[in-house]
N, C-alpha and C positions, 0 to 999 in steps of 0.2 A: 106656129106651134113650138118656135123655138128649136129647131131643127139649124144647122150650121149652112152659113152659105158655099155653094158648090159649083165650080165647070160643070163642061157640059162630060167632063168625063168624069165624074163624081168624087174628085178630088175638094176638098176643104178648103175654102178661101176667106174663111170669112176673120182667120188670124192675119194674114195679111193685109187686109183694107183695114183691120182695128191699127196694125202699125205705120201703115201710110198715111193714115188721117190723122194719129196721134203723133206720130212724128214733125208732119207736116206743121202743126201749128203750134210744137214746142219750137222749132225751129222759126218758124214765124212769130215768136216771141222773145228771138234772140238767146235763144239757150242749144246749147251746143250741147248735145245727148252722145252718152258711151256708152250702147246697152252689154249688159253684161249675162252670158247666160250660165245656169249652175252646171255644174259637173257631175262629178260622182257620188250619190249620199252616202254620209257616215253609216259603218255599221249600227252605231246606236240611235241610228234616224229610223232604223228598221220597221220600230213600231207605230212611228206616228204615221208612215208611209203606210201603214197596210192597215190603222186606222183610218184613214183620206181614201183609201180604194175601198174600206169596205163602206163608205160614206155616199163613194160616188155612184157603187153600184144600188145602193138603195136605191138615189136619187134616179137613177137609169130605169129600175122597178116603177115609182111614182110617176116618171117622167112617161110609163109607156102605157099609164092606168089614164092618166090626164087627158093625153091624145085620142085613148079609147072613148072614153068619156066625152069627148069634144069640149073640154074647160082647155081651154087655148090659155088663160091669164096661167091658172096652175102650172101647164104644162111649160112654157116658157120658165118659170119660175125653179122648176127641176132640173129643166135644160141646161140652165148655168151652171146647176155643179156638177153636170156632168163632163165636162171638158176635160180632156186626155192632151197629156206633152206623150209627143210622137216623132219618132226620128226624119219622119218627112214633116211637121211642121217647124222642127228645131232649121234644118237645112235648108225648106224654103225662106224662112223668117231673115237668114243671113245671109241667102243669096239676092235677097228683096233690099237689104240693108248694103250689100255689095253695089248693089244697081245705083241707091240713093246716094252713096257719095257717104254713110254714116258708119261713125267705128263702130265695132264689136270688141271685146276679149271674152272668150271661153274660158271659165275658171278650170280649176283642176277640184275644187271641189265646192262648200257654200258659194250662191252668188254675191250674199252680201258680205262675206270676210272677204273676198275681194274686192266688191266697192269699199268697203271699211278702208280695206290699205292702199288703194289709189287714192283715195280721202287723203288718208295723213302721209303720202307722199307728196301730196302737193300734184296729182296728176288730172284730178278732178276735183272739184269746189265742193260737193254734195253727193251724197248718198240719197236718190229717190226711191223707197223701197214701202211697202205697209209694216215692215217687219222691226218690229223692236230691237230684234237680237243683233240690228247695225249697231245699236249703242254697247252690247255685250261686245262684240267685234274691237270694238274701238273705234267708229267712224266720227270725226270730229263735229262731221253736220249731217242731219238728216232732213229730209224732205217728205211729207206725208201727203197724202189726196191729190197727187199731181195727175190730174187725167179732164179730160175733153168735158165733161161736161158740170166740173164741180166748181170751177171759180177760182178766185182769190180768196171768197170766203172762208172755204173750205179748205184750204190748205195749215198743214199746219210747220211747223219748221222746230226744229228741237238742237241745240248745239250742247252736245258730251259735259263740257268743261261747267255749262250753268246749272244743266240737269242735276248732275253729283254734288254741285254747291247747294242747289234748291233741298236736294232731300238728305245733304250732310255725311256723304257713302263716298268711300273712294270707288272707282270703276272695280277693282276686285270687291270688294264686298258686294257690287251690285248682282256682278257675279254670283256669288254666293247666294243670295236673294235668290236670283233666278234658280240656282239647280235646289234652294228647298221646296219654290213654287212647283217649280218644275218646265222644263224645256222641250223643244224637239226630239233633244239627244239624251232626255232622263223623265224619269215620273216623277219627280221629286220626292218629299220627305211626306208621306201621311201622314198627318194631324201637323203639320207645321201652318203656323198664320204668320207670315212670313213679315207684316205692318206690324202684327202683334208682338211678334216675339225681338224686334227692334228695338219697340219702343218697352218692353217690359224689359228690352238688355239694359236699356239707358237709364231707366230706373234704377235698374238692380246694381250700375254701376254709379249711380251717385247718392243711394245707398250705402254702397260699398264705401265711396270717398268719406263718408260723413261718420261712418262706425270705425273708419280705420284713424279718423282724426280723435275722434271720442275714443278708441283705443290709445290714441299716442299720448292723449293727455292723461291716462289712468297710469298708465307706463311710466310717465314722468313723474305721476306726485307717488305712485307708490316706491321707484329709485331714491323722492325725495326721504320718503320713512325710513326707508332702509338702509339710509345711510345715516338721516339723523336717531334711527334703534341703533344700529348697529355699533356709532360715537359715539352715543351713550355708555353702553354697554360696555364697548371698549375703556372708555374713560372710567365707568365706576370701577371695573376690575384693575386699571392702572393704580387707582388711587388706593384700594384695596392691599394688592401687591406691595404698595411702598410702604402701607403703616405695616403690614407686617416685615419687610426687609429693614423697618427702624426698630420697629419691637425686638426682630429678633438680632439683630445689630447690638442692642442692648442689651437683652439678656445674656448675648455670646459674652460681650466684655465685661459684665457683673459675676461673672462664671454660672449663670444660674442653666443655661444651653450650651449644648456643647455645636460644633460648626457642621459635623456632618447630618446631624437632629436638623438644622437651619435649613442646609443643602434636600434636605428629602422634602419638608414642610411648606417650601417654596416650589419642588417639582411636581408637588399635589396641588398645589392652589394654580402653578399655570395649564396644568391637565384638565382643571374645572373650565379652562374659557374654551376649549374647545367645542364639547356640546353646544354652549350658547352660541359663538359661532357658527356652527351648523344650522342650531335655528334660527339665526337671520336667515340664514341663505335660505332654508328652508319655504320661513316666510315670504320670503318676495317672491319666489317660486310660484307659491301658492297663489299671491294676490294676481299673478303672472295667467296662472291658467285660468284664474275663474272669468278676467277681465274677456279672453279668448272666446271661454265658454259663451257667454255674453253676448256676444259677438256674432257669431257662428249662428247661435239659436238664433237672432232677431233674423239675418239671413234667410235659415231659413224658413221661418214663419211668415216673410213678407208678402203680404199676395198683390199682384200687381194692378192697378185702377185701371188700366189698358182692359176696356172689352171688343172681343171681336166682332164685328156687324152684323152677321151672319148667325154669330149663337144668339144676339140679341134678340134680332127677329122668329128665331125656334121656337127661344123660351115665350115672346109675348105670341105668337102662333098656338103656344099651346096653353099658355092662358085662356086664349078665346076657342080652347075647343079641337085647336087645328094641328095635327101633328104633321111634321114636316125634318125632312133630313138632311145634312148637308154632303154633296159630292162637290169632291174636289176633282176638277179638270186645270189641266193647263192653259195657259194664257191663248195657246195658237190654236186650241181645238174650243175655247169659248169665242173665240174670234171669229171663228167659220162656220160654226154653229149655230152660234147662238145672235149674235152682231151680225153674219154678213144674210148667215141664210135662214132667222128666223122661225127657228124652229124651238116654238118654245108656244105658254101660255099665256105667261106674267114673268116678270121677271123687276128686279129691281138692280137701279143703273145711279151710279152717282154722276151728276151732272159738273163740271166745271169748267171754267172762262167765263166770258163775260155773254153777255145778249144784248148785239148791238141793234137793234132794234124788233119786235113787234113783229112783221112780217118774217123775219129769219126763224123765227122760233118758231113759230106756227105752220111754217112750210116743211115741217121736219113730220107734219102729222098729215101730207096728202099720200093718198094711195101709191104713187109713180115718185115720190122723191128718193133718192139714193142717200138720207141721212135719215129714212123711215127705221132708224133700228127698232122703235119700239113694238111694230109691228102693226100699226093700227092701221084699219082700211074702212072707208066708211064713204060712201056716195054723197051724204047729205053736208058732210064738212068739205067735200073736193069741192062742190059747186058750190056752197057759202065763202070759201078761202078763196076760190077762182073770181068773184063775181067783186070782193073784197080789193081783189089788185087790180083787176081791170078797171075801178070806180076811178074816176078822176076828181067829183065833189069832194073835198077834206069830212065834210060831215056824213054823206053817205058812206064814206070809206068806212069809218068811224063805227056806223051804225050796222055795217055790214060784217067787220071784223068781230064785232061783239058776237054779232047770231053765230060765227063758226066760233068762238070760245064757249056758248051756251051748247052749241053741238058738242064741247069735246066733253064741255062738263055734266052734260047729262049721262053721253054715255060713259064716261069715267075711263078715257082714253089714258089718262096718267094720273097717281095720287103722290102728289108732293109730299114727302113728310117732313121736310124741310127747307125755309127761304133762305134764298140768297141775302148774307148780312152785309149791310151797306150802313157806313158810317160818314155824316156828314155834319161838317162846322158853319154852324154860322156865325156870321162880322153880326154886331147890333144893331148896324148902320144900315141894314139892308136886311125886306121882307118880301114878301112874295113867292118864295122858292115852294114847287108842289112835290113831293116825293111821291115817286112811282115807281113799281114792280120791277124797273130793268135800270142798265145802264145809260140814264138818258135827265138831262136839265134842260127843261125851257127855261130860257134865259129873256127871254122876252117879255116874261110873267115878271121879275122883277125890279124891283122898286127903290131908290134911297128913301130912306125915313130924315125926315126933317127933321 
């Protein structure tokens, strides 16, 4: 019923066989483990903490309606999240690790900003953690799905320095990311899409590059006007100027003007370029702000082609009738809600890596697999999947695998609403290649062309 294993004095044992056996055969696979246990929580952890206790004691409620009920699968299923960190299991676990011959460090506060900085000390190779926020930390290598019964498959391995190349974020920006999603230690930013408003930034900034070059070239031809207005302008009034300093040059020595008449007549005609002066400056001013204004409006007028997946799905939801709202939760409370323990109806998961074969994929959809995120449980596809890998004939396998894909697709275990795009070249010289659903070439199908 999912109950914990116990002495015979009702003491809790069943965290210590899970670290004897899990240690045992990481060590038996030549890995040399330094567990690490957390310390003190942030005060700004406050709340996700006392969200997780009021989660576990639901689960505790379910867990004790299950047992009443006699549904034993249920009830084990409640059971997991009901598990409590307790000063006698924290002290057995290191006394059990004292015995083994295995290091410990007690952090003073997260356990994985510790592993992080033993990472990039150089005092450990890898962070084995489920928890993202090693990469916020700074951990140079992380280690995912390290546990007894998931495989090589299942593992996944993520290194700092690729991840921020792959998605073009320095580790502070990633940062950033994180606390508008929102973290352990914050709720984030409501209404922020945190994919979205990245990629509408990078928009908006190569936007920006391209009105600010179409601005520099308006800026240049209109300095060129306003210089060749303004040498105009200049030069007619010079030329101006001098037939009158000859005119009146002559009439002074004809006697017909007299020189202080000259002096005043010359101080009014250079009084007259000042205005025009002014309105150059005036004008290029002007060509100045409008080019601005210009600018500024397309700004911000631009609406960005970036749509978020989530509103997409509302809007065509309520096309067909169905009104639906978006809650935002953070990453670590969809993780354990919604990923570990399933509690949900439907939900939609984007899928990515590769699928190396057929059986991997399809085993994600039995009752007892631990990569069962989607939630499906169904009798009729365990025994057609089961019957599928025990076959040894290549053709009954075949014919067996098909009946558990007609199970999943009758009952609509999963709705694709998009394939995985695969791009492939063919030489002229060579036919026969079959394209199929995953990543996989028979290469035995083909053929040179003669």
């Amino acid at each position: 019923d999912g109950s914990p294993l116990m002495d015979q004095n009702g003491n809790v044992t069943s965290h210590l066989s899970g670290i004897l056996y899990r240690t045992a055969s990481i060590v038996d696979k030549g890995i040399k483990p330094i567990y690490v246990f957390d310390g003190d929580s942030s005060e700004y952890k406050a709340k996700t903490i006392e969200q997780r206790r009021a989660i576990k004691e639901e689960a505790m409620e379910k867990w004790e309606e299950a047992k009443a009920a006699g549904n034993i699968e249920e009830a084990r299923k409640f059971a997991i999240r009901t598990s409590r960190m307790s000063p006698y299991i924290l002290e057995s676990s290191k006394k059990l690790l004292d015995y083994m011959g295995i290091p410990y460090v007690q952090a003073e506060g997260e356990g994985e900003a510790q592993g992080a900085y033993m990472v990039e000390q150089g005092d450990a190779w890898a962070v084995a953690s489920q928890d993202y926020d090693c990469l916020l930390f700074g951990a140079p290598r992380i280690v995912r799905n390290l546990t007894l019964s998931g495989g090589l498959s299942n593992l996944e391995y993520l290194e700092l320095e690729k991840v921020l190349n792959e998605i073009d974020l320095t580790r502070e920006q990633l940062i950033d990311v994180a606390l508008m999603v929102g973290t352990d230690f914050n709720e984030g930013i409501t209404g922020v899409r945190s994919i979205k408003t990245l990629a509408a930034e990078d928009k908006m900034n190569d936007d920006f590059r391209k009105d600010t070059e179409v601005m520099r070239k308006a800026s240049v031809k209109t300095a060129h006007h306003s210089a060749l207005f303004a040498s105009l302008v200049s030069l007619i009034g010079s030329v101006i100027l001098s037939l009158v300093l000859w005119r009146g040059g002559y009439m002074t020595s004809e006697g017909i003007m007299l020189v202080g008449t000259l002096s005043v007549f010359m101080s009014y005609a250079l009084g007259i370029m000042d205005p025009i002066q002014t309105i150059i400056s005036d004008f290029a001013a002007l060509v100045q702000v409008q080019v601005n204004i210009e600018r500024v409006n397309k700004l911000l007028t631009t609406q960005s082609d970036v749509a978020d997946t989530a509103e997409v799905i509302v809007n065509e939801l309520a096309a067909a009738g169905i009104n639906a709202e978006i809650k935002q939760v953070d990453w670590a409370t969809w993780l354990e809600t919604i990923y570990q323990n399933r509690e949900f109806e439907a939900t939609i998961i984007s899928l990515t890596g590769s699928v190396p074969y057929p059986s991997f994929f399809l085993s994600r959809y039995t009752s007892d697999s631990d990569s069962n995120f989607i939630n499906y449980k169904s009798e009729a596809f365990d025994t057609a999947f089961a019957n599928a890998v025990a076959e040894a004939d290549q053709d009954k396998k075949v014919e067996l695998s098909k009946e558990a894909q007609k199970v999943l697709s009758d009952e609509s275990a999963s709705v694709f609403i998009q394939d995985i795009s695969s791009f492939l070249v063919y030489n002229k010289e060579f036919a026969g290649n079959v394209n199929y659903p995953l990543y996989a070439t028979d290469f035995s199908a083909i053929y040179h062309v003669e």
